[in-house]
N, C-alpha and C positions, 0 to 999 in steps of 0.2 A: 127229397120230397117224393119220387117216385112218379106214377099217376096221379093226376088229379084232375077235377073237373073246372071248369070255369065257365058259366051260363051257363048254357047247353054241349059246352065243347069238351073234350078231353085234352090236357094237357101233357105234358113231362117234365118233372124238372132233374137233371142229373150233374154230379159233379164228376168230369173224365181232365186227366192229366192237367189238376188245376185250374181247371177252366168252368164255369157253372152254366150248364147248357139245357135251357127253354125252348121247349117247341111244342106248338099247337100239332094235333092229331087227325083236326079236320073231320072229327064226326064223332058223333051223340052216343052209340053205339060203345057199350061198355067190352066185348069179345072182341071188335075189330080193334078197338083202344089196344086192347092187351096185345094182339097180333105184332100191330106195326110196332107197338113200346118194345117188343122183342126184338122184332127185326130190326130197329135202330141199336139198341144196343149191343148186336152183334154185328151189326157196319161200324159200330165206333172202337170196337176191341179189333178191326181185322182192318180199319186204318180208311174206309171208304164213306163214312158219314161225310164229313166237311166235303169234299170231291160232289156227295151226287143228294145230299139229305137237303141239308138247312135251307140253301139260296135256292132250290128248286119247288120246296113245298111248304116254306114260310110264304104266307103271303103281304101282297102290304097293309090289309086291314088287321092281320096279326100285329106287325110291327108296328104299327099308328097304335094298338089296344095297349099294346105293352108299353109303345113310349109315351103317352099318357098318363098311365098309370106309375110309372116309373120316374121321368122325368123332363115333363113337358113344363114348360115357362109360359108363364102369365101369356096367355093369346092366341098359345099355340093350338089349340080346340078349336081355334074359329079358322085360324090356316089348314090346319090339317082340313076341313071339311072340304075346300076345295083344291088342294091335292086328293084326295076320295073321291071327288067326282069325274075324276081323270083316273087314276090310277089302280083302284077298284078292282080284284080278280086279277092284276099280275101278281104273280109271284116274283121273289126278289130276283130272281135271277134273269126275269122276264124284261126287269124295268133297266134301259142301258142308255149308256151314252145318246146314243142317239134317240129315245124315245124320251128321254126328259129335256132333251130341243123340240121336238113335235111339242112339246108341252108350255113348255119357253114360248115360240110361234103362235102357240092358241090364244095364250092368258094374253098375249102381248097385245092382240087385237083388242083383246078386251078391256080391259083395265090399265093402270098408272104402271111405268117400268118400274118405280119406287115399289109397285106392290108386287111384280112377278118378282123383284128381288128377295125382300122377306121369304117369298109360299120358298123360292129354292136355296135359300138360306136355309129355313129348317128344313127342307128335303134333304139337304146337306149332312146337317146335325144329328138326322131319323138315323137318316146308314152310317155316321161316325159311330154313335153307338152302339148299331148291329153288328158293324167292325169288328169294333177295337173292344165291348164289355161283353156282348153276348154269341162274337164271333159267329153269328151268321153265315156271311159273304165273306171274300176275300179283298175285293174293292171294291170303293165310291163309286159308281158312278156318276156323281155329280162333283167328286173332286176336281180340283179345278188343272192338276196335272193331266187328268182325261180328255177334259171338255176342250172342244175345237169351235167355242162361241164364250163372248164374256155373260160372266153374272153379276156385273160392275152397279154399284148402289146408286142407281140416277136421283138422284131427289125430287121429289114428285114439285119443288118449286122450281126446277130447273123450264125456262121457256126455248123450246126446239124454233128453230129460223125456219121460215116457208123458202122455197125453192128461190122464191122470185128473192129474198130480203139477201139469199146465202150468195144470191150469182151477182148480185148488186154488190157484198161486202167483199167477196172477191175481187171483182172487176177495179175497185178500188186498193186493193192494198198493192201496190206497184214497189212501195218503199219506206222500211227498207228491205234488200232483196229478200231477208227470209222471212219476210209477215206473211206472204202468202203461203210461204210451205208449213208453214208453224199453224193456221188459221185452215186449212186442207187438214193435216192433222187430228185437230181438234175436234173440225165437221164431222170427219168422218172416224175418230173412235170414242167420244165423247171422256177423254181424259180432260182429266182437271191444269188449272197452271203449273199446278207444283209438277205434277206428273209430267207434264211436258218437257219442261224445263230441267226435268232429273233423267230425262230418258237417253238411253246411251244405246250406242251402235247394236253393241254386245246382246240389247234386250230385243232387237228385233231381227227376225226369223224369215228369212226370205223364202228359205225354203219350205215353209211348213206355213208361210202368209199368216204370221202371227205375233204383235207387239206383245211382249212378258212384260208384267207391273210389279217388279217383287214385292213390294211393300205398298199398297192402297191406305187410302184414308180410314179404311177399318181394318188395317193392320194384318188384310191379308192378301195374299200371291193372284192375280188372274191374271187371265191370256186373252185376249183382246186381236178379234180376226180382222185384218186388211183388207178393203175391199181394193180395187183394180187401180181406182184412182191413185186409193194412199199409196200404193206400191211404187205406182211410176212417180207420184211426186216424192217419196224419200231415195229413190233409186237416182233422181234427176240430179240429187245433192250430192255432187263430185267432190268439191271439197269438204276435208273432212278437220274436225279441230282436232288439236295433240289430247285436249281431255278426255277425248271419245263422247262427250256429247252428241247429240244430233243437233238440239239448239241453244249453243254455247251463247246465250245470253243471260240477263242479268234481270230481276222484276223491276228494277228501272226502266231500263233500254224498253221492254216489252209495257210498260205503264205508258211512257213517252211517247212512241209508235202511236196506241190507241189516242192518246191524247191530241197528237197532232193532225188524226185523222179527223177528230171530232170537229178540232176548230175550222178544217177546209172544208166540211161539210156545211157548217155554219155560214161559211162566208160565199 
């Protein structure tokens, strides 16, 4: 396709070693268009386009324009808006690991974790594609091999314990001995039963203060950071079962447990 225009912008489209490579020009101007579409494609014959082009002068409101128009899913227009009102003027190579936690931290204040999970669910899916179709970048930054914080799907009907209810259900689970390290657990990474109860030694990370989830309720991998507590209370569990479990129980045993707690509260 060569040059071309789109709104006000100049474009490019080129096909190099198989690969069909879009990039915005970032200016109106038809002589500077033609300049830099040279210079690009004499970085891509001499092997230094991908190293210092794409992920430095793509921006993200390039990459939201194009994955819109390419293949954005029912709603994603209304997420994208606010990812844009964050993200706005980086360029991709700008927005990193760590800047899309500043982002995580923001939204969090703000709104349901059900909703900061979506906006970084397609932030995800934005840079999958710049990846892997239009090779942009070279990594995710919000892949979850990166990420040293989860992007775990809370469900916006999940109800969070106040301080006072959590030191109260604590103080209560005396037995049997591992309710309270299973219920510490739970507080503090907000993993589900199944996940509990499938989690094995091997998945957690001492040294990098980090539980691995290979398999989530939506069929995908996160890492899930420890805080100080969780640490000493899985570190405190000396004995270890032959399964490699952490809590080698059964959804009975673990039904029963709450069960029996419920009636001595009653009584």
């Amino acid at each position: 396709m060569g040059l071309y225009k789109r709104g006000n912008t100049y474009w490019f489209a080129v096909m190099f070693e198989g690969r069909r490579i879009r990039q915005s020009l970032n200016t109106d101007n038809r002589k500077m268009a033609e300049k830099l579409h040279a210079k690009v494609l004499t970085d891509l014959v001499e092997g230094r386009y991908f190293e210092s082009h794409m992920s430095k002068n793509v921006t993200f409101d390039d990459m939201s324009k194009e994955y819109l128009e390419t293949n954005a899913h029912s709603r994603d227009e209304h997420t994208i808006k606010k990812l844009k009102a964050f993200f706005s003027g980086y360029t991709l190579a700008e927005i990193t690991t760590p800047l899309v936690a500043d982002y995580q931290d923001d939204r969090s204040k703000k709104v349901k974790p059900a909703t900061v999970y979506q906006e970084l669910s397609l932030l995800r899916r934005m840079f999958n594609v710049a990846k892997k179709r239009w090779k942009w970048i070279r990594e995710n930054p919000v892949s979850d091999g990166d990420l040293s914080f989860s992007v775990g799907n809370r469900n916006a009907r999940d109800r969070w314990l106040t301080p006072e209810e959590e030191i109260e259900l604590l103080a209560a689970a005396t037995n049997p001995r591992w309710l309270r390290s299973l219920l510490v657990t739970a507080l503090h990474s907000g993993m589900r039963r199944g996940e509990l109860l499938g989690l094995r030694w091997r998945d957690v990370d001492f040294g990098r203060t980090l539980i691995r989830i290979e398999k989530s309720k939506n069929g995908e991998k996160r890492l899930i950071p420890m805080s100080k507590t969780l640490q000493a209370t899985l570190k405190a569990i000396v004995v270890r079962d032959i399964t490699g479990n952490v809590f080698p129980i059964s959804v009975r045993s673990l039904e029963g447990s709450f069960q029996r707690h419920s009636c001595e509260d009653r009584n």
